[in-house]
PDB file of N, CA, C and O in Angstrom:
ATOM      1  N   UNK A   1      28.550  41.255   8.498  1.00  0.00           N
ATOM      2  CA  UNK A   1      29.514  40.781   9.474  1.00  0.00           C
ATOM      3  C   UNK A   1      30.483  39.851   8.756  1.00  0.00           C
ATOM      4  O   UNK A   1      30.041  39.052   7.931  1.00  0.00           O
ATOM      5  N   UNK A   2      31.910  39.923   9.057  1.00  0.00           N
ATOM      6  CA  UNK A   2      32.901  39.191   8.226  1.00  0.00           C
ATOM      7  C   UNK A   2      33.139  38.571   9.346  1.00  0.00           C
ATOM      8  O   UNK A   2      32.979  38.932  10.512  1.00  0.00           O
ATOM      9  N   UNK A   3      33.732  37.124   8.663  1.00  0.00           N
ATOM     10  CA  UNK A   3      34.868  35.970   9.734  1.00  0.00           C
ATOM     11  C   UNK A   3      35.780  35.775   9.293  1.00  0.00           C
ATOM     12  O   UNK A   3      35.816  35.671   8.067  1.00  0.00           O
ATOM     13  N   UNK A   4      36.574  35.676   9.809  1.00  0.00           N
ATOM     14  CA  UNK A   4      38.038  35.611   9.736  1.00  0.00           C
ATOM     15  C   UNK A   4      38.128  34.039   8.823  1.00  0.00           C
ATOM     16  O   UNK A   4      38.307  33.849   7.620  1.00  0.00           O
ATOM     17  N   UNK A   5      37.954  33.227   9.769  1.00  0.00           N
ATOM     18  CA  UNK A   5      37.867  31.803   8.951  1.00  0.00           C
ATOM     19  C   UNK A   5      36.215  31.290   8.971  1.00  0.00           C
ATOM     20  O   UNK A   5      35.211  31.818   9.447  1.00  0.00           O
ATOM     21  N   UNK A   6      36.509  29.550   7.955  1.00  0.00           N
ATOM     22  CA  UNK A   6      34.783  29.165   7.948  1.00  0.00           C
ATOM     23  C   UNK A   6      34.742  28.711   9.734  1.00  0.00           C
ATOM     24  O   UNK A   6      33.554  28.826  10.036  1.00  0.00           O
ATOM     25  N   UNK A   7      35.471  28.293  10.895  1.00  0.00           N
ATOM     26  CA  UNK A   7      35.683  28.098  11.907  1.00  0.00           C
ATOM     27  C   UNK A   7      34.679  29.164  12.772  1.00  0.00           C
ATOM     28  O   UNK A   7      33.735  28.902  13.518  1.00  0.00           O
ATOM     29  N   UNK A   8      35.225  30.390  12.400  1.00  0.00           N
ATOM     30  CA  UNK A   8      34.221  31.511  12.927  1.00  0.00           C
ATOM     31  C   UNK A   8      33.057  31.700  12.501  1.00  0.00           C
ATOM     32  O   UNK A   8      32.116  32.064  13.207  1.00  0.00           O
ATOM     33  N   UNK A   9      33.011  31.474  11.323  1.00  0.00           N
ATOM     34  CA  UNK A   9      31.471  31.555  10.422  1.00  0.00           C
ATOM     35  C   UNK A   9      30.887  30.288  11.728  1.00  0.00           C
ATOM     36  O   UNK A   9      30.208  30.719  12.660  1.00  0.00           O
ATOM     37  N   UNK A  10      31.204  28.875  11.665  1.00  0.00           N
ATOM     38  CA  UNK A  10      30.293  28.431  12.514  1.00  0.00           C
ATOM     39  C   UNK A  10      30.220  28.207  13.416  1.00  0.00           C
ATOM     40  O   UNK A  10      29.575  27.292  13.926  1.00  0.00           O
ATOM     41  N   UNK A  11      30.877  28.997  13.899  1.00  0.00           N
ATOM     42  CA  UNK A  11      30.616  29.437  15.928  1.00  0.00           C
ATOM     43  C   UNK A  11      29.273  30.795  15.911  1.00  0.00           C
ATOM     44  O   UNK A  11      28.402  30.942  16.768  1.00  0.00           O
ATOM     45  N   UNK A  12      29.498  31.694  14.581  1.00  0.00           N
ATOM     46  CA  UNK A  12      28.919  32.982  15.031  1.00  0.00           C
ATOM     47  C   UNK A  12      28.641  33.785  16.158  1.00  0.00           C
ATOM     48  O   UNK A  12      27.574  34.142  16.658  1.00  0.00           O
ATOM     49  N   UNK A  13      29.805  33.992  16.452  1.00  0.00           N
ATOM     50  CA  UNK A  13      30.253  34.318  17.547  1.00  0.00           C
ATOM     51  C   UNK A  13      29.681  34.543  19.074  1.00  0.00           C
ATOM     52  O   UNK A  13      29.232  35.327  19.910  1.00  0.00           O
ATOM     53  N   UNK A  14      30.111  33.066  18.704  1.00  0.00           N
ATOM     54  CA  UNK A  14      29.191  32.672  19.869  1.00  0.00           C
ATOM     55  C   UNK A  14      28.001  32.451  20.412  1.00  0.00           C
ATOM     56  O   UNK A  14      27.793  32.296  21.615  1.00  0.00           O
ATOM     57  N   UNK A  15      26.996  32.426  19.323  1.00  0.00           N
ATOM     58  CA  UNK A  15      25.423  32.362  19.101  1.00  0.00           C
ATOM     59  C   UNK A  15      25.452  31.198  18.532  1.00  0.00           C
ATOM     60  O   UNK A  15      24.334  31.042  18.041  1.00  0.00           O
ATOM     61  N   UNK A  16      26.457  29.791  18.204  1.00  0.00           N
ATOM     62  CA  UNK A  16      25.857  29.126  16.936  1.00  0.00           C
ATOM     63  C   UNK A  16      24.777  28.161  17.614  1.00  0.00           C
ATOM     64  O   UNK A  16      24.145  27.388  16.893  1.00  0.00           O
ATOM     65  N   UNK A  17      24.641  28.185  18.475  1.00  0.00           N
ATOM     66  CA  UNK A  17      23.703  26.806  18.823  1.00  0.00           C
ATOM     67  C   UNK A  17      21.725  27.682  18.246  1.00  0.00           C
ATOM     68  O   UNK A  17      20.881  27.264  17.453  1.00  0.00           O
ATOM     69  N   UNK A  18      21.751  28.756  19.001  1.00  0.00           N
ATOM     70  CA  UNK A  18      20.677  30.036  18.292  1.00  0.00           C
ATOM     71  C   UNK A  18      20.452  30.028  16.777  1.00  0.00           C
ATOM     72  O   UNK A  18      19.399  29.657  16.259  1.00  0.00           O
ATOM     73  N   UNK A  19      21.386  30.410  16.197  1.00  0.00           N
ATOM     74  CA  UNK A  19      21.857  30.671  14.774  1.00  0.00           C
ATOM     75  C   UNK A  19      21.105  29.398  13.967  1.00  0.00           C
ATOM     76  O   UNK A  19      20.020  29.313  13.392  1.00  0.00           O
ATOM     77  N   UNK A  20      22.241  28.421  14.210  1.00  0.00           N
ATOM     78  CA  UNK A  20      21.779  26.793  13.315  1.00  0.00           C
ATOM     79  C   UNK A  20      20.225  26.204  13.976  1.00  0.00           C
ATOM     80  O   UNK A  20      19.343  25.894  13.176  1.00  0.00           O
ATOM     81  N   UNK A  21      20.080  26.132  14.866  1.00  0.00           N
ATOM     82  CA  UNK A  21      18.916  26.139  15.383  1.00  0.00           C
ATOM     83  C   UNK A  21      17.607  26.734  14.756  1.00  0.00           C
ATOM     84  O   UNK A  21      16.461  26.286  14.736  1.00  0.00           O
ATOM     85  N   UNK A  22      18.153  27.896  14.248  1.00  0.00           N
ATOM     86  CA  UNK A  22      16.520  28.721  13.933  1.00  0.00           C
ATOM     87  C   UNK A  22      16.879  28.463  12.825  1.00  0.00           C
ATOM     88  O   UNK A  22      15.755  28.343  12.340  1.00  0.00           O
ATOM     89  N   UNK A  23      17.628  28.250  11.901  1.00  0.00           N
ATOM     90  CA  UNK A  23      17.955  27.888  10.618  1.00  0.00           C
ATOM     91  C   UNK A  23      17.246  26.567  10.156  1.00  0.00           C
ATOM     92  O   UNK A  23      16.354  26.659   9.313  1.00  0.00           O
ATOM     93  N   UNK A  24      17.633  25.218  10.717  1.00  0.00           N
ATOM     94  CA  UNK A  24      16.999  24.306  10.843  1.00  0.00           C
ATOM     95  C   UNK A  24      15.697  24.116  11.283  1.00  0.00           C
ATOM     96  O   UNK A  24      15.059  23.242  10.695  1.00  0.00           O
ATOM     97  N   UNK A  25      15.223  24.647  12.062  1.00  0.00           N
ATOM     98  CA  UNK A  25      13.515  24.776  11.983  1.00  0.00           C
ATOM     99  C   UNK A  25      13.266  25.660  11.046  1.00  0.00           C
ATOM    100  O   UNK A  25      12.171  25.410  10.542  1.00  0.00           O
ATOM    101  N   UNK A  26      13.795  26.620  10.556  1.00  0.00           N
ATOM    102  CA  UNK A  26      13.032  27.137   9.402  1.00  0.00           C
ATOM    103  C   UNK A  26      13.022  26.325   7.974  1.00  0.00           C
ATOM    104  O   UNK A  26      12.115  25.958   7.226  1.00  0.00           O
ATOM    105  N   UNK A  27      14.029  26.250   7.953  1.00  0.00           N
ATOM    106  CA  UNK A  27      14.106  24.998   7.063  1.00  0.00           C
ATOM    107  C   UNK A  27      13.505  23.856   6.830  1.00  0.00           C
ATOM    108  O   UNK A  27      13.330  23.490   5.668  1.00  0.00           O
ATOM    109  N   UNK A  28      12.989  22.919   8.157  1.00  0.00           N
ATOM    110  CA  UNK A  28      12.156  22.263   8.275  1.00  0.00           C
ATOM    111  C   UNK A  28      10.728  22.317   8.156  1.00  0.00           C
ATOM    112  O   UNK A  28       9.937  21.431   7.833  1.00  0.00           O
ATOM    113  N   UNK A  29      10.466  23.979   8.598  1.00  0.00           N
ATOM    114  CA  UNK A  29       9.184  24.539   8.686  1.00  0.00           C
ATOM    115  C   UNK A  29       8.634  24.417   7.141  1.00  0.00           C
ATOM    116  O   UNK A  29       7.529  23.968   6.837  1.00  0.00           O
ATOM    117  N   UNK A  30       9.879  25.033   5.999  1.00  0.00           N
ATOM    118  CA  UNK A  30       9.568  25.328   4.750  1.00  0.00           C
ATOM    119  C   UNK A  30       9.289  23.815   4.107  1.00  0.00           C
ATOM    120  O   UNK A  30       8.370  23.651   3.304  1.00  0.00           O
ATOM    121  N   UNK A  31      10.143  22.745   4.518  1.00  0.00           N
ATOM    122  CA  UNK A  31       9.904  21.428   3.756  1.00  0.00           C
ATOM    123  C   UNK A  31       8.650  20.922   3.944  1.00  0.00           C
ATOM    124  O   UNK A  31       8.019  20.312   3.080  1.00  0.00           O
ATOM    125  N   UNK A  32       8.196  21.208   5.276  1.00  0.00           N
ATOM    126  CA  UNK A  32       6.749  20.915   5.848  1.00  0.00           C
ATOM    127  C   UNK A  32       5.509  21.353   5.046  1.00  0.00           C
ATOM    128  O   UNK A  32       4.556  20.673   4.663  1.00  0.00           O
ATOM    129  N   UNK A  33       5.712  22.383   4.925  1.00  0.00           N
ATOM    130  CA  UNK A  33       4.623  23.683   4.237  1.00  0.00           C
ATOM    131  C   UNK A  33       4.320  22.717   2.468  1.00  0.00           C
ATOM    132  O   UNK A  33       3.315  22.313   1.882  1.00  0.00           O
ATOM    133  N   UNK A  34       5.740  22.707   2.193  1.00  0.00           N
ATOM    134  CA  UNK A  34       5.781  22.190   0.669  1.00  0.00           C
ATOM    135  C   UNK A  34       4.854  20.880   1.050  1.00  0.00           C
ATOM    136  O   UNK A  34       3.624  20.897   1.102  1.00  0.00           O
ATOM    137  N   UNK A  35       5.733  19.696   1.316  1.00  0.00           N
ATOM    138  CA  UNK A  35       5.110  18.482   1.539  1.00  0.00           C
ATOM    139  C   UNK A  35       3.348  18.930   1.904  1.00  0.00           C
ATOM    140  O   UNK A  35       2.592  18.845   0.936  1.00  0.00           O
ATOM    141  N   UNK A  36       2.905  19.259   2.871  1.00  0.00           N
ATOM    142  CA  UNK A  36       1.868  19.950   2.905  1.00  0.00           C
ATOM    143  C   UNK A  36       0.447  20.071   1.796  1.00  0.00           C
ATOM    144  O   UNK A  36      -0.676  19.610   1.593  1.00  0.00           O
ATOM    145  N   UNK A  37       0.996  20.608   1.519  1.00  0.00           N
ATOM    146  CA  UNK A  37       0.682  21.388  -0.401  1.00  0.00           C
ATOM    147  C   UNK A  37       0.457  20.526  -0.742  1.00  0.00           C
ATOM    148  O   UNK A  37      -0.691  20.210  -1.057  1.00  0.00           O
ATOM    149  N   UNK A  38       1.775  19.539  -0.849  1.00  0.00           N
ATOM    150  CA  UNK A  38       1.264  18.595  -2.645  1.00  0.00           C
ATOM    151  C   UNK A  38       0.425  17.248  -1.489  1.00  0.00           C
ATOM    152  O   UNK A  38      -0.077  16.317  -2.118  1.00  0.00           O
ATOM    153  N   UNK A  39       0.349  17.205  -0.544  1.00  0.00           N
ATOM    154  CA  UNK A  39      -0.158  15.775  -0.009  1.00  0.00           C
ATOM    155  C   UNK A  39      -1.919  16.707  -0.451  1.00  0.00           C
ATOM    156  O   UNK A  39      -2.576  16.243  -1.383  1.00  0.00           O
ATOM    157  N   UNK A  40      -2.326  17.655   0.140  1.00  0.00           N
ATOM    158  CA  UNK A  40      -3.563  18.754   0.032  1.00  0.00           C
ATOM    159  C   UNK A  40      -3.952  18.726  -1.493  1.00  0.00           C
ATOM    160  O   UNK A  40      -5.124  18.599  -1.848  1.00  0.00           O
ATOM    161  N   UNK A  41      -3.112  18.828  -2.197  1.00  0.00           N
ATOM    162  CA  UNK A  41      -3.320  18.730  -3.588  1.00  0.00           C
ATOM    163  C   UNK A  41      -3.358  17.372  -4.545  1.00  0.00           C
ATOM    164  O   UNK A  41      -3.869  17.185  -5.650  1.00  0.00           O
ATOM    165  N   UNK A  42      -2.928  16.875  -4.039  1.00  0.00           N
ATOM    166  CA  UNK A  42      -3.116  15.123  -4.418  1.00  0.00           C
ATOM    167  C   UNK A  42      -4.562  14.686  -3.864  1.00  0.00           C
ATOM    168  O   UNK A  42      -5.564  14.311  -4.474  1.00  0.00           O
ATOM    169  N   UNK A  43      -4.354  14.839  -2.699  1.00  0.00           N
ATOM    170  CA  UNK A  43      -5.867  14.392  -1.994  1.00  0.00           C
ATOM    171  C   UNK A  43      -7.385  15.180  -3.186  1.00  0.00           C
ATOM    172  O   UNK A  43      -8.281  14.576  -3.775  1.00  0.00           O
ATOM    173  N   UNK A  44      -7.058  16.801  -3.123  1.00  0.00           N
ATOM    174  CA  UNK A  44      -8.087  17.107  -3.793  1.00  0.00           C
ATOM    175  C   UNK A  44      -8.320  16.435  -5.291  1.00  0.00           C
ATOM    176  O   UNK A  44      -9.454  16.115  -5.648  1.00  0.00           O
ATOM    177  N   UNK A  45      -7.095  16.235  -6.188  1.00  0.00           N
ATOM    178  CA  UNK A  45      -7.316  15.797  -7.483  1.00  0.00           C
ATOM    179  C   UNK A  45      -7.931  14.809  -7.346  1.00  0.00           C
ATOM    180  O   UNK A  45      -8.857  14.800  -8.158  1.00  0.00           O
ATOM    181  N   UNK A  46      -7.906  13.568  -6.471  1.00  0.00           N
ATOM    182  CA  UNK A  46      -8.580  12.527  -6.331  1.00  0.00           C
ATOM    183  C   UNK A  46     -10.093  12.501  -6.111  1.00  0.00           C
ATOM    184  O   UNK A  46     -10.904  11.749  -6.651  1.00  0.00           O
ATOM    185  N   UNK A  47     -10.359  13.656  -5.039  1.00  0.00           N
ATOM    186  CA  UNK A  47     -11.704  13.976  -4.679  1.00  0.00           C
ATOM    187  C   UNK A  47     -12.776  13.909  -5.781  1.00  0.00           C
ATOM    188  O   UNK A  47     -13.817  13.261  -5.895  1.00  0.00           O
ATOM    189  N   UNK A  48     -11.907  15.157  -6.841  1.00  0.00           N
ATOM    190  CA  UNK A  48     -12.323  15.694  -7.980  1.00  0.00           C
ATOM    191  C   UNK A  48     -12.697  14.977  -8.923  1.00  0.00           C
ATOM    192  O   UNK A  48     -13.721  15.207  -9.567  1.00  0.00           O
ATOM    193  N   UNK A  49     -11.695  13.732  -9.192  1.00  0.00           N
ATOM    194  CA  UNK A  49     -11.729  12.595  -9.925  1.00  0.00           C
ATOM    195  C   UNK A  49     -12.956  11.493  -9.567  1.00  0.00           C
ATOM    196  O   UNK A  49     -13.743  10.984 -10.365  1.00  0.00           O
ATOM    197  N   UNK A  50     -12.865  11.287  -8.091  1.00  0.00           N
ATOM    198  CA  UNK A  50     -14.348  10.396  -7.857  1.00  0.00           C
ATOM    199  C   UNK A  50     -15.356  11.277  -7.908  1.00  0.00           C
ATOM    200  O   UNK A  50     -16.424  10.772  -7.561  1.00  0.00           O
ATOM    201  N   UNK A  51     -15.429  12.697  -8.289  1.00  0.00           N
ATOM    202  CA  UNK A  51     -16.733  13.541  -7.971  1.00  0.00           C
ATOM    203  C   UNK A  51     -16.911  13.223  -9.397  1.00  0.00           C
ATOM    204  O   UNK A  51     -18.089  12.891  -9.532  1.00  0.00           O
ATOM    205  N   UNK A  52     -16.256  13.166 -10.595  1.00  0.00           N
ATOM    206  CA  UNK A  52     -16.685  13.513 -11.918  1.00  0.00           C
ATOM    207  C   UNK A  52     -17.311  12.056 -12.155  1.00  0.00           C
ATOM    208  O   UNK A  52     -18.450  11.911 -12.597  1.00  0.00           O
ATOM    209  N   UNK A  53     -16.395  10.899 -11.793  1.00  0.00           N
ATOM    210  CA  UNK A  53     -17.017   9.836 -12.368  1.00  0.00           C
ATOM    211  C   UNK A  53     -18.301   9.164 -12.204  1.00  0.00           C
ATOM    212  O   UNK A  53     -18.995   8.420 -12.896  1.00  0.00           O
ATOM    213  N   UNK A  54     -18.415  10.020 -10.317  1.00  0.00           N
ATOM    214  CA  UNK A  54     -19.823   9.986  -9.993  1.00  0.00           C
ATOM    215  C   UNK A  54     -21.037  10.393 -10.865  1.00  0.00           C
ATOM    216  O   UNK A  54     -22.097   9.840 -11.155  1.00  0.00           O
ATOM    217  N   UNK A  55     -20.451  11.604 -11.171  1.00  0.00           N
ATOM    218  CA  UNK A  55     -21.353  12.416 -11.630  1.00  0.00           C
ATOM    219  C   UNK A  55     -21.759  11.916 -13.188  1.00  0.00           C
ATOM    220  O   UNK A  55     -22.826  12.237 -13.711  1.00  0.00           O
ATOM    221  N   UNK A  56     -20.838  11.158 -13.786  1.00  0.00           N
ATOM    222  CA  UNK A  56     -20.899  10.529 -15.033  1.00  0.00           C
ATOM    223  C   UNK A  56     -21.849   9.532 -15.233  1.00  0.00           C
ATOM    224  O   UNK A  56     -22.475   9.230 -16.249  1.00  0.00           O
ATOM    225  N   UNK A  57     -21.861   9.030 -14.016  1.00  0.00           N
ATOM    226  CA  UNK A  57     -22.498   7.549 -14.145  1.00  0.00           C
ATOM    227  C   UNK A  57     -23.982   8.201 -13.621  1.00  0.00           C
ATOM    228  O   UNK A  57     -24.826   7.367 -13.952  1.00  0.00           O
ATOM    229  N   UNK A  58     -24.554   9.175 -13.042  1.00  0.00           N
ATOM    230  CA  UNK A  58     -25.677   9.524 -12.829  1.00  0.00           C
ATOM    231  C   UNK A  58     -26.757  10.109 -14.143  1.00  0.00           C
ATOM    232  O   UNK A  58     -26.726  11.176 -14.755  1.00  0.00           O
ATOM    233  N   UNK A  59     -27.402   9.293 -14.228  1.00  0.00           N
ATOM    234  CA  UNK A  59     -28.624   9.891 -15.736  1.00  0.00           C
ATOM    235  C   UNK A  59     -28.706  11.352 -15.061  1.00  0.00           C
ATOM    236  O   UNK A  59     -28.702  11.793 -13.912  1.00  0.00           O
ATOM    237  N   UNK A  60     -28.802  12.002 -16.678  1.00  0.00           N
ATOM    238  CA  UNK A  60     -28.987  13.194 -16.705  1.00  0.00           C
ATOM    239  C   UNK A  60     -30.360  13.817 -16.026  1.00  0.00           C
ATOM    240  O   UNK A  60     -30.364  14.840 -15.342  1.00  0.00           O
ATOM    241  N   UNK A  61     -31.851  12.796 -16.422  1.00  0.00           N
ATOM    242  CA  UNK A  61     -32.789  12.638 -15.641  1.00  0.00           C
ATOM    243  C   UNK A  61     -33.060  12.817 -14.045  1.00  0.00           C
ATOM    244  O   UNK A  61     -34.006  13.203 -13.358  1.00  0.00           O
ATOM    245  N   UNK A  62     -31.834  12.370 -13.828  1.00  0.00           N
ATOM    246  CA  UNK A  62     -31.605  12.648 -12.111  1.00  0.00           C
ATOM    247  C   UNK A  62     -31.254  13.526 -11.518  1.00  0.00           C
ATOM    248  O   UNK A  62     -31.397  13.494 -10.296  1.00  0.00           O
ATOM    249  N   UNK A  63     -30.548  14.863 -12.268  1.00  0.00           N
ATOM    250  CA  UNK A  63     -30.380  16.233 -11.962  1.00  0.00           C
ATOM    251  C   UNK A  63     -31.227  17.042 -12.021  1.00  0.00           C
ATOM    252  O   UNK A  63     -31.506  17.845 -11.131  1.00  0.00           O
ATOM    253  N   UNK A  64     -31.731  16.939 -13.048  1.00  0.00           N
ATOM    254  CA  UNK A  64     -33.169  17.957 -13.177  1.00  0.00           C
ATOM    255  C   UNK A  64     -34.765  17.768 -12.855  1.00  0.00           C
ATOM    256  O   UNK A  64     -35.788  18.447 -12.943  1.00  0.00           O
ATOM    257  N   UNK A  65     -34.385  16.442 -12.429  1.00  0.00           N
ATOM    258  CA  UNK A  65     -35.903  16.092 -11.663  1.00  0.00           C
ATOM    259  C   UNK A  65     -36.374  16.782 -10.596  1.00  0.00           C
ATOM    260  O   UNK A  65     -35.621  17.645 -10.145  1.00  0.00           O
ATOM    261  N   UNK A  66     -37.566  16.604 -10.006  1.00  0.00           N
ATOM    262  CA  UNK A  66     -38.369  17.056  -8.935  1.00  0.00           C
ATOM    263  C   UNK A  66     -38.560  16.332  -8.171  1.00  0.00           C
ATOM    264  O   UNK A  66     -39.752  16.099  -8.371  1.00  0.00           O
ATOM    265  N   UNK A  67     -38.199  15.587  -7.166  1.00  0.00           N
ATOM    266  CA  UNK A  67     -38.764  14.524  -6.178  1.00  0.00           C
ATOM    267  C   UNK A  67     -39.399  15.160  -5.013  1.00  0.00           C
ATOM    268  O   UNK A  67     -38.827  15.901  -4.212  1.00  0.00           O
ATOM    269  N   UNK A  68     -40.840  14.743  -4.990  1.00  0.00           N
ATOM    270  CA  UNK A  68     -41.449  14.836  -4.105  1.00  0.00           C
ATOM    271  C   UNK A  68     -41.602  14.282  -3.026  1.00  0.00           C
ATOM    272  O   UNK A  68     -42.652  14.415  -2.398  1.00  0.00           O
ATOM    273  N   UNK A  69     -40.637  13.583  -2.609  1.00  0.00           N
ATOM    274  CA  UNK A  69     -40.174  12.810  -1.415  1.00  0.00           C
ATOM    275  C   UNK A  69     -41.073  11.363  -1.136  1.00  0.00           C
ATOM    276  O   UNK A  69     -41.488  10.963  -0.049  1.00  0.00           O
ATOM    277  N   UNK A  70     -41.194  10.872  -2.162  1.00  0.00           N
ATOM    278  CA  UNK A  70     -42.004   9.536  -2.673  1.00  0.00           C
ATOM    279  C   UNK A  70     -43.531   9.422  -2.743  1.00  0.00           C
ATOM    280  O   UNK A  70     -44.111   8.339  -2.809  1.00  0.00           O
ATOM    281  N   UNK A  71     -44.272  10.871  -2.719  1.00  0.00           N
ATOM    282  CA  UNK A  71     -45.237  10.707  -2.828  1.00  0.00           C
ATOM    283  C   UNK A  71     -45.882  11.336  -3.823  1.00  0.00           C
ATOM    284  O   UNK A  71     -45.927  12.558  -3.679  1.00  0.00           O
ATOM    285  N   UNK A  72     -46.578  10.750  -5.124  1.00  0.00           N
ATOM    286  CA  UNK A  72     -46.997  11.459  -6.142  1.00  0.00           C
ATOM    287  C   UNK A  72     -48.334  12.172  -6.146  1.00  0.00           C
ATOM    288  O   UNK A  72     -49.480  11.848  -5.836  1.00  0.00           O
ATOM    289  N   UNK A  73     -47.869  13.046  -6.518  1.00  0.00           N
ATOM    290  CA  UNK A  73     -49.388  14.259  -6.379  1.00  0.00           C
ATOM    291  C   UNK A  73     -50.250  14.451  -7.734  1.00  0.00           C
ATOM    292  O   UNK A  73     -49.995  15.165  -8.704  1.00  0.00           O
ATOM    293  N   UNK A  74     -51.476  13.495  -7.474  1.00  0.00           N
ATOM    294  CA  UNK A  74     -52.117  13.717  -9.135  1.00  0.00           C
ATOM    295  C   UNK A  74     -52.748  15.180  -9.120  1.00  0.00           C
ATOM    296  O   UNK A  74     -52.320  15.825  -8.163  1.00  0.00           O
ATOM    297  N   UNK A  75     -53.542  15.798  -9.826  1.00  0.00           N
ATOM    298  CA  UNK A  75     -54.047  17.042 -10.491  1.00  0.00           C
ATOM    299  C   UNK A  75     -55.657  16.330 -10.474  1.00  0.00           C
ATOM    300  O   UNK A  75     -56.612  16.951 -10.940  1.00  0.00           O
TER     301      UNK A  75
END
């Protein structure tokens, strides 16, 4: 579709309130989505970061043990 002038381009003939409208929420929709993402992705790196240091500071002893739920079973 051609316009005569940019005047007509933003009327679109006669739809512009429709037109700019769905433009701008999509637009908004897309900034959302992004922002989104990196707030989701920040949060996880952090997660990740207190999971490792956790896991650092735990003796190795403490992963591969057996706890018998505090009660020792002699033979």
């Amino acid at each position: 579709m051609a316009f005569d002038s940019f005047q007509d381009f933003l009327a679109m003939g006669g739809h512009a309130p429709y037109v700019w409208a769905s433009w701008g929420v999509t637009g908004a929709l897309l900034v959302g989505i992004v922002l989104h993402a990196r707030a989701e992705r920040r949060q996880l790196l952090r997660h990740l970061r207190r999971r490792e240091r956790r896991e650092r500071r735990q003796p190795l002893t403490n992963q591969t043990s057996h706890h018998t739920g505090g009660r020792h079973h002699e033979a």
